[in-house]
C-alpha positions in Angstrom: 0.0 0.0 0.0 2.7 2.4 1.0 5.4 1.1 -0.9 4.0 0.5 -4.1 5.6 3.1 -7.2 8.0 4.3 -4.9 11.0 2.3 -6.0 12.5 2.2 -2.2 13.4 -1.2 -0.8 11.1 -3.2 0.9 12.9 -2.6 4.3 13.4 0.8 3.9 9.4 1.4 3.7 8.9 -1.5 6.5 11.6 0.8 8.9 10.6 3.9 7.9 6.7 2.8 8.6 7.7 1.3 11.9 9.5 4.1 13.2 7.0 6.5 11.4 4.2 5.3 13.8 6.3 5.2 16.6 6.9 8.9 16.1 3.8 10.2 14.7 1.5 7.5 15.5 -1.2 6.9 12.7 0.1 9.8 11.1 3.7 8.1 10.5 2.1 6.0 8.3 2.4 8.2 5.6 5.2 10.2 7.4 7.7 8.1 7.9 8.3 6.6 4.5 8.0 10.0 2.8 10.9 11.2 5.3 13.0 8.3 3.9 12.2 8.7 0.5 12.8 12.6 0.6 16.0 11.3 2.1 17.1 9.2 0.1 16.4 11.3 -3.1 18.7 13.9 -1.5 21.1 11.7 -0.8 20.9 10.6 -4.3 21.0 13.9 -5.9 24.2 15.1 -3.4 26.1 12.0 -4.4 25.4 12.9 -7.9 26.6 16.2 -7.7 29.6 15.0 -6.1 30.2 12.7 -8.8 30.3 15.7 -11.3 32.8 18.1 -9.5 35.2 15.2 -9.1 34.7 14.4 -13.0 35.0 18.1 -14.4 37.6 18.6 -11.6 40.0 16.2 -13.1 39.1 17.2 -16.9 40.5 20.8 -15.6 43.5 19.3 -13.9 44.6 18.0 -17.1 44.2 20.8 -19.0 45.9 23.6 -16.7 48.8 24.6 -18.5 51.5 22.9 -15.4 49.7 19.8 -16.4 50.6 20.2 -19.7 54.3 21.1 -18.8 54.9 18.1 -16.9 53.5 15.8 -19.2 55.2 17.5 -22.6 57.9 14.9 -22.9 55.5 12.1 -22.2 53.4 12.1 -24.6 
């Protein structure tokens, strides 16, 4: 009922129910599992983020003209 379209594991909506009611009681129902899918989508969106800056990061590293200098005889 909860979990069904939302694409979270099956113990992640089981946990975040449980601790949902515990919380909010009947309202945690709902609660809880939209906490940890609001979560998770963050997290999801950070690590992404991350990913790029460390990609672009190293495209600029190679291209900074003391990167070039060091590898001039190497290549």
């Amino acid at each position: 009922m909860v979990g069904q379209g939302t694409r979270l594991p099956d113990y992640v909506v089981l946990i975040s129910t449980v601790g949902g009611i515990s919380l909010f009681g009947i309202n945690g129902f709902v609660i809880g599992p939209l906490i940890a899918a609001l979560f998770i989508a963050a997290w999801s969106l950070f690590a992404e983020q991350q990913s790029a800056e460390e990609q672009s990061s190293k495209v600029l590293d190679e291209n900074s003209p003391a990167s070039r200098r060091f590898n001039n005889g190497r290549e």
